[in-house]
Structure formats: C-alpha cells, structure tokens
C-alpha positions in Angstrom: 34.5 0.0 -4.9 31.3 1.4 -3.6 32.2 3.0 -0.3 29.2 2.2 2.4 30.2 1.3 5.7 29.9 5.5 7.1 27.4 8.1 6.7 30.1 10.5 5.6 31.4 8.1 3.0 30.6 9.5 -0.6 29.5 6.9 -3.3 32.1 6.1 -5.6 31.7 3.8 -8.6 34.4 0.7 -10.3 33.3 -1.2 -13.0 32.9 -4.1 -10.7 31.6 -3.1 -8.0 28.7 -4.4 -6.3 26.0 -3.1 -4.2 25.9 -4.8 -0.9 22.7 -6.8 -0.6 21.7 -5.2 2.2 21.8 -1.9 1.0 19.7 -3.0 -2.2 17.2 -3.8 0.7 17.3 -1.1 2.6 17.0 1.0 -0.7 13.7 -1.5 -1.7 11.9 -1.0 1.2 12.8 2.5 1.9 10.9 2.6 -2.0 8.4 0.7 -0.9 7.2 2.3 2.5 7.5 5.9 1.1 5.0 4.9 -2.3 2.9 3.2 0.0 2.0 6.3 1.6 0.3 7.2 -1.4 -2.4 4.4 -1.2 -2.9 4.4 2.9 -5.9 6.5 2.4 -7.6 4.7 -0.2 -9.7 1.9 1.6 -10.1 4.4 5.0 -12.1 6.7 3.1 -15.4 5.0 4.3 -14.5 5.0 8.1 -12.6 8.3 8.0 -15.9 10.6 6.8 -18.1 10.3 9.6 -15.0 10.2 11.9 -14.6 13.4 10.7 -17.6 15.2 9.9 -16.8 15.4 6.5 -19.2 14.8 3.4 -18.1 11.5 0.9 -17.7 13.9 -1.9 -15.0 16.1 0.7 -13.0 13.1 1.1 -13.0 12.0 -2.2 -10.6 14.6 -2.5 -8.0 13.0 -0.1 -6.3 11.1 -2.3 -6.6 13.5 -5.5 -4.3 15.5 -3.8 -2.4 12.9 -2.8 -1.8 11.7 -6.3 -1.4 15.2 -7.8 1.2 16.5 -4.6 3.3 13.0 -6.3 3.1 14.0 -10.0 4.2 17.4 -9.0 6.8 16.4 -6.8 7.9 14.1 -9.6 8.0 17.0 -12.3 9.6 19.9 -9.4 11.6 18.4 -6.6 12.9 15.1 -8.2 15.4 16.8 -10.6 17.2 17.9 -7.4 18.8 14.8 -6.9 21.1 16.2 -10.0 21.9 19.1 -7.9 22.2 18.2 -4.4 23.3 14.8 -2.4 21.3 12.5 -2.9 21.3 11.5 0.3 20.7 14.7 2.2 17.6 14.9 0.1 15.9 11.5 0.8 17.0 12.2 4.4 14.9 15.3 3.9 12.1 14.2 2.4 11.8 11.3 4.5 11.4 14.0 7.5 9.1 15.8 6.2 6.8 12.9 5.0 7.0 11.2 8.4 5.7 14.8 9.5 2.9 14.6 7.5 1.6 11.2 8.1 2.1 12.3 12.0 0.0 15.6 11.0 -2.8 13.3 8.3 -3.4 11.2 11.7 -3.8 13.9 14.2 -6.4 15.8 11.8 -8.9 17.4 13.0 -11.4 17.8 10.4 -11.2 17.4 6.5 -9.1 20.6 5.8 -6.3 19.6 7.8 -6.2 16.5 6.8 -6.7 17.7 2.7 -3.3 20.0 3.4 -1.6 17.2 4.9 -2.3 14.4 2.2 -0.9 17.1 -0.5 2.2 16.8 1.5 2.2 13.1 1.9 1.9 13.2 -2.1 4.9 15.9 -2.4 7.0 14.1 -0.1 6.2 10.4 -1.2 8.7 11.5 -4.4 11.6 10.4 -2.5 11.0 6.8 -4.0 11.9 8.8 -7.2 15.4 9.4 -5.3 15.7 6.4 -4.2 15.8 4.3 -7.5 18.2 6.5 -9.7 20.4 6.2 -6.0 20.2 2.8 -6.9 21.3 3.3 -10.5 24.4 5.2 -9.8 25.3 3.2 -7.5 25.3 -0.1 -9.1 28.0 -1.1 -12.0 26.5 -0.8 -16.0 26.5 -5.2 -16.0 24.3 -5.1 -13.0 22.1 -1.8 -13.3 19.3 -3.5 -14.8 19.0 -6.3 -11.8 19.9 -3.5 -8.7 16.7 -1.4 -10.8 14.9 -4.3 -11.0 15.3 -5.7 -7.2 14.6 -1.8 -6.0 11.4 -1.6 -8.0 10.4 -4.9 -6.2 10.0 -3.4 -3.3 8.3 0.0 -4.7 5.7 -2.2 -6.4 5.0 -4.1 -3.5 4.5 -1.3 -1.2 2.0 -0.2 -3.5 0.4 -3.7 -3.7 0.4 -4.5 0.3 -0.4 -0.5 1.0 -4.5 -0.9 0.3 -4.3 -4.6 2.3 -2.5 -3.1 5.3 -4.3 0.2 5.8 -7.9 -1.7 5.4 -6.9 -4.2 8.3 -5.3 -2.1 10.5 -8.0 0.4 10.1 -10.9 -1.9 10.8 -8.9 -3.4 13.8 -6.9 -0.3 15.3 -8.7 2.8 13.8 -7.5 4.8 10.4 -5.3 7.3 12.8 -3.0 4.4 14.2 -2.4 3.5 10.5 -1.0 7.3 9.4 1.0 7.0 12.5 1.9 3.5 11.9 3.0 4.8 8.4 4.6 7.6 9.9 7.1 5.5 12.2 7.7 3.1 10.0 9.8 6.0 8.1 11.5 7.7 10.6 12.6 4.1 11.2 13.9 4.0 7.6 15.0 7.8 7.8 17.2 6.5 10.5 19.1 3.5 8.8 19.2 5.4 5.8 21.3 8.2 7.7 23.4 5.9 9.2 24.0 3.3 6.1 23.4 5.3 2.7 26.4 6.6 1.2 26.6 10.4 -0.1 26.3 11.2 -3.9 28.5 14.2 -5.0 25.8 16.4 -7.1 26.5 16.1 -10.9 25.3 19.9 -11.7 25.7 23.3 -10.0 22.8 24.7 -12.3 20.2 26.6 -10.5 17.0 25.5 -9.8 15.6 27.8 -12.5 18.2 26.4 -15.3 18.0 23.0 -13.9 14.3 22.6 -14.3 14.8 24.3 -18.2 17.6 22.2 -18.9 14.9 19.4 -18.7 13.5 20.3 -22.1 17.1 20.5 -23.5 17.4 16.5 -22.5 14.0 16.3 -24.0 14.9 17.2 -27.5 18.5 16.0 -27.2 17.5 12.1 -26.1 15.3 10.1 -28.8 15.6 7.2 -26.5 14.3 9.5 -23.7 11.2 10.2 -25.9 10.6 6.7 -27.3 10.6 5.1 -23.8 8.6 8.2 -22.1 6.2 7.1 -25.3 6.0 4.0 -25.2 5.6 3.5 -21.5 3.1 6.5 -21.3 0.8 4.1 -23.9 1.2 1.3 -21.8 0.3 3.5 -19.0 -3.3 4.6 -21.1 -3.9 0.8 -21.2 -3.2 -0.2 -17.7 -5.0 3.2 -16.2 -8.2 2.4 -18.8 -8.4 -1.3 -17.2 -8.2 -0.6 -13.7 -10.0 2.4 -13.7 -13.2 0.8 -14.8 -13.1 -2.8 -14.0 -15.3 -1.8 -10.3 -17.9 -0.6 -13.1 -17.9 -3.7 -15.2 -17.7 -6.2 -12.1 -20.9 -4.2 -10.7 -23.3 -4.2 -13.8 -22.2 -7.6 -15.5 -21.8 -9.9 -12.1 -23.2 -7.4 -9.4 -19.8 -7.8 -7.2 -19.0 -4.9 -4.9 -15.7 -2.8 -4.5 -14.3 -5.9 -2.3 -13.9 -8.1 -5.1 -12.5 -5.7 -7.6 -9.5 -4.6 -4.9 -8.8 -8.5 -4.7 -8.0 -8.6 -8.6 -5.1 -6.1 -7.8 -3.4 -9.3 -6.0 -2.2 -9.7 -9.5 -0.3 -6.7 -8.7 2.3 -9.6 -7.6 3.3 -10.3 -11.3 4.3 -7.2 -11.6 6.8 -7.4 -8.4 8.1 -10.6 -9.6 8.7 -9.4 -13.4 10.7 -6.6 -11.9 14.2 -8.8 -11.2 13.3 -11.0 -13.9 13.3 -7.6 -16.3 15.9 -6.2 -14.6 18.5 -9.8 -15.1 17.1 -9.7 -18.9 18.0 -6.3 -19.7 21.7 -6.5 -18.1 22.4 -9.7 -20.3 20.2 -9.1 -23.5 19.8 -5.5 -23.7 17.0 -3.6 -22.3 15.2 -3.1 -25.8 14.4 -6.7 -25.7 12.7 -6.3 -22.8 10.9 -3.6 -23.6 9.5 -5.2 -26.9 8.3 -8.4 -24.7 6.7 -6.2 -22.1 4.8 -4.5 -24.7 4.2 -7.6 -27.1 3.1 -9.4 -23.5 0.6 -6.4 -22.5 -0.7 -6.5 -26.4 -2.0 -10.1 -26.0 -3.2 -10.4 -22.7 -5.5 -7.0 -23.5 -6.1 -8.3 -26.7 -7.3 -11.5 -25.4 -10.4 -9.7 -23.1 -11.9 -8.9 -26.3 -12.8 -12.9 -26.4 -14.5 -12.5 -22.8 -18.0 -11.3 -24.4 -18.6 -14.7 -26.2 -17.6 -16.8 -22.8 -19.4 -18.1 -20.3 -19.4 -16.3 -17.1 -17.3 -18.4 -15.0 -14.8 -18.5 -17.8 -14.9 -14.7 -18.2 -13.8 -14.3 -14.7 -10.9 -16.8 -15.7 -10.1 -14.9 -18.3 -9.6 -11.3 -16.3 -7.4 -13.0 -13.8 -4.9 -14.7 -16.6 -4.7 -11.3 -18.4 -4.5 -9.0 -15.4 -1.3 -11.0 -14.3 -0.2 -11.2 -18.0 -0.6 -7.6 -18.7 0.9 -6.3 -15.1 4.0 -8.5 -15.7 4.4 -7.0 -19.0 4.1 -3.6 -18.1 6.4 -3.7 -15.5 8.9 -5.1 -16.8 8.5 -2.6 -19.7 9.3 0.4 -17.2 12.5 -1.9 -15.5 13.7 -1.8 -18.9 13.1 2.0 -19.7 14.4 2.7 -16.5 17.6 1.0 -17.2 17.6 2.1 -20.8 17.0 5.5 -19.7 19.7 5.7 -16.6 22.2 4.5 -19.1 22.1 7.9 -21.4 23.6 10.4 -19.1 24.4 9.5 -15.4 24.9 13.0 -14.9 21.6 14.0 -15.3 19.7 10.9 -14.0 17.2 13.1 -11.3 16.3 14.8 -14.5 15.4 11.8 -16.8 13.8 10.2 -14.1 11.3 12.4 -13.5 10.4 13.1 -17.5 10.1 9.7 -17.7 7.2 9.1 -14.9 5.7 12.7 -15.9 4.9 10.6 -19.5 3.7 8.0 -17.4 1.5 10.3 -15.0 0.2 11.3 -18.3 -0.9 8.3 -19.8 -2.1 7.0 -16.1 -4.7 10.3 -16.3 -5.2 9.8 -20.2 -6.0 6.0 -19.7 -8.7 6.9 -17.0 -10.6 9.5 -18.8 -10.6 7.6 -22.1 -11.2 4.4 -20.1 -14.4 6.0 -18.5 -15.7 7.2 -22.1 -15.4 4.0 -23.8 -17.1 2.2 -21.3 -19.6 4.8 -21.5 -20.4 4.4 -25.0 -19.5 1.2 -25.7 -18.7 -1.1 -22.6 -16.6 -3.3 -21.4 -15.5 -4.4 -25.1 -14.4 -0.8 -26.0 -12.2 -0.6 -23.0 -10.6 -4.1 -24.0 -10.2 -2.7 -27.6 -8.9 0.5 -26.3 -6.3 -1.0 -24.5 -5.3 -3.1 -27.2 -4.7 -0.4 -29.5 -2.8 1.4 -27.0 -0.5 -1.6 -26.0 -0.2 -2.4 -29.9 1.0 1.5 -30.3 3.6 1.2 -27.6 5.2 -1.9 -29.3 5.0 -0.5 -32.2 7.2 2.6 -30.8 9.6 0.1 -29.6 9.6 -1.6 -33.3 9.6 1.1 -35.7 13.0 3.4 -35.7 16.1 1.4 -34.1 18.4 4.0 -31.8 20.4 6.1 -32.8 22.9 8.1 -30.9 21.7 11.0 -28.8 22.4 15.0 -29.9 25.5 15.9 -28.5 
C-alpha cells in the first residue's frame, strides 16, 4: 500500500492501492495556492503603480516575468522530480516561493519587485511536482480520477487567484495580499513536510543528460507528440479567445475590463470537467476523452461564428454558453493527456510533464499573437474562425493515426 502516515516514509505503489483522500487534498490545494501565485498581480497592477512610483508600462512587466520565470521553470527545474525526491523538491520550492511573495510585498520600488515576480514565476512550477506526485502515487485504475481531483484544485487557484487578490487589495492593500499569499504556503510547506511521503528518484542522470534525454523521450513517444500537439492547438484557440475578448467587449458593447474578468467565472467548467475527465479516462480510456474535449472545444468555437447575425443580447448569451463549453472541453482534454501521458513511462514522468506544458506554453503564446492579428484584420469573426480551425486541427490529431507502441 501507499505508505503516508511519516515524513520519512517513502511512496510505495500496489496495484490497489488508494490515495488517502486527504492527501489528494492536501496535494489539490498545495496545486492550487502555488499556481495562484501566478495571477495575484494581475488585477493589483492599477493600485500598485502609483504605490510605487512606477510608470503603467514598468509594471506591465510584472506579470511577463511572472509568466516567462513559470514556462522556464517548467522546461529547467521540473524534470528534477525524475532525479531527486519528489518531496524534498516541492518542500524546496515551496520555501523559496513563500520567500518571494514575502520579498514581492516588501518591494520597494518596481525593480525589486520585477526580480521578485521572476522568482514567484520560477518557483510557482512546484504545481508541476505536485501533479505527476499525484500520478505515481495513485494505482493505473484510478490515475485518471487522483489527476483529475488534483487539477481541480490547480484550476481553481487559478480561477479564485484574480477574485481574491482584487478584494483583498482594495480592502487591505496589494502588500497584505503577497504576504497573505506568502503564508498561506509556508502553511502548506508545513503539512506537506509532515504528511507527504518521499519518492525514490527514478534516474541518477545528471542535470546536463537529464535535460538531453528530454529530446530522446521526444522522438521515442508518438503519444507524447500527439498529445503535446493536440493540446498545444487547443491551447492557440483558448489563448486567441481570451486574449482578445477585453478588445471585442470594448468596441462592440463599450464594457470595461470589469466585465471581461467576470466571463472567466466560466473558468468553473473547466474545474468541474477535471474529475469528470479524470473518472472517464480510468473507465473508457483516455483517448476518448481526449476526442470529446476536442470535438466539445470545436463546436462551442465554431458556434461564435453565428454571433455576428444575432441580436446583441443574444450574442452575449451566446459567449457565455461557449466559454463554458469550450473551457470544459479543454480541460478535460489536458486530464486526459495528462493521464495518457503519465501512463508511458513512470520513470521519467518529471520529464514528460514538462514537454507536455512547454507545447502548451507554446500554443498559449501562439494563440495570443495570432489572436491579436486576426482581430486586427478581420475582427471578432476571424478570431472565432481561427479558433475553430485550431480546435478542428487538434481533433483531427486525435482522429487521424491510432497508437502505436512507443520506440523501445
């Protein structure tokens, strides 16, 4: 059985064991508070210029960095957890996040607190330890739903992050919401040192061979490349919607930033398709799930192409059905991947993990750009169509070419 009750307890797998339900949620939340640390600055950046001294441009940059310190934390620290405990490393990070909250709240002016948020992004990658934890931890019949229940919480952090930090900002100041943040994982840091069970490394590669034998799993895994593909296209559509609905709510109804955050609400599909995914691909297979995640994204984006010939009221309607349709469809898309992907070689799950949401990064930045150019040149409509096409490539990865077994 999986071995919990003491921190010097290493994790041991059976075929039937089960993960304790409070050590799913402690692993949840743990996802969900250190993810949310990306998004904290997000909705402070209005209050936080003047505070201090710093131009709107300047601060603009706060949570660039944060985003890029994540997506290279993703591509150059998570692949550790394939070398090291598992557990010493989210202990780790967790420290050194809590730090820099501590330090992005105690900032002085914007190049302290610039440093500090490329931390926060660097260190924030311990939710990317966290869920293939989860995986190894969990029996093969139940991977999909322990996956699934983790990612819950991860998507919810990022969903409740923006609400949180722009209440308790306007009511306690955007410095007690960093060191809010801040405790609230040392608090984690601390059950997680006292409940999470070690993980005996699965490699003694160097760091050097470790982060080359990355492109060895590349070309080895075809499933590893269809799902990083697939998922990265869903990721072009999803990034192309959200990155330019503020534009299209401003110049079609003239609504301000306010009401475009409150259509992310439907964020909330996407936490509840999670376990639903996650149940669905233990029972029927996760390449099910992946085709109706994809075929699910296709028609809700493919529906916003009807909005131009709609009334405005029913317009609106129309954004809010197929931002919940289209969320729920991606996410349980990347449950599925997740568990598809987890599933090829245990043994190198740090490493898989982190190609996979590198093709997603990808995609998120390639939706954006292209998102911004088609509304450019040809509106709201282009976007729609644009993410249509890239939701109806991504099934179509999932479609064409069954699997077949991975280069030895």
């Amino acid at each position: 059985m999986t071995t919990i009750h003491s921190t010097h307890a290493t994790a041991h797998l059976a075929p039937d064991a089960a993960v304790p339900a409070p050590l799913v949620f402690l692993l949840a939340t743990t996802a969900g508070v250190s993810v949310a640390s990306l998004y904290y600055s997000q909705p402070m950046l209005g209050v936080l210029a003047p505070d201090i001294h710093a131009a709107e441009r300047a601060v603009g940059f706060v949570p660039t960095l944060t985003q890029l310190g994540y997506a290279l934390g993703i591509l150059l620290l998570a692949p550790l957890g394939d070398r090291f405990d598992r557990r010493r490393i989210i202990l780790a990070k967790a420290a050194v996040l809590a730090a820099a909250l501590l330090a992005s709240a105690a900032a002085p002016g914007i190049g302290a607190l610039l440093a500090a948020s490329l931390a926060v992004g660097l260190a924030a990658t311990l939710a990317q330890d966290v869920v293939p934890a989860a995986a190894t931890l969990a029996p093969a019949q139940a991977r999909g739903k322990v996956v699934g229940t983790v990612m819950t919480g991860l998507l919810l952090g990022i969903l409740l992050s923006r609400v949180v930090s722009g209440l308790g900002a306007e009511a306690f100041g955007w410095r007690a919401v960093y060191a809010a943040a801040a405790v609230a994982v040392a608090l984690l840091a601390g059950a997680a040192w006292r409940w999470l069970p070690r993980f005996a490394p699965t490699t003694q590669l160097g760091y050097g061979a470790l982060i080359a034998s990355m492109a060895s799993l590349w070309r080895a895994q075809r499933p590893l490349r269809r799902a990083t593909l697939a998922q990265g296209l869903l990721s072009v559509a999803f990034s192309a919607f959200w990155s330019t609905l503020a534009v299209m709510l401003h110049s079609e109804f003239h609504w301000g930033s306010a009401v475009a955050g409150a259509f992310g609400l439907a964020g909330a599909a996407g936490a509840l398709a999670a376990p639903l995914a996650g149940r669905l691909a233990d029972r029927r297979g996760p390449d099910l799930v992946t085709r109706l995640g994809a075929g699910l994204a296709l028609a809700s984006f493919a529906a916003l192409l009807l909005a131009q010939w709609l009334p405005a009221w029913a317009q609106i309607a129309l954004l809010v059905a197929c931002a919940i349709g289209f969320d729920f469809g991606i996410q349980a898309a990347l449950v599925a991947h997740q568990t598809l992907v987890y599933g090829l070689e245990p043994a190198a799950r740090s490493r898989l993990n982190a190609l996979l949401f590198t093709g997603i990064f990808i995609g998120m930045a390639t939706g954006s750009a292209l998102g911004a150019l088609a509304m450019a040149h040809w509106g709201w409509p282009g976007v729609a169509a644009l993410a249509t096409a890239a939701s109806a490539a991504a099934l179509a990865v999932r479609m064409v070419g069954g699997a077949r077994p991975p280069v030895a």
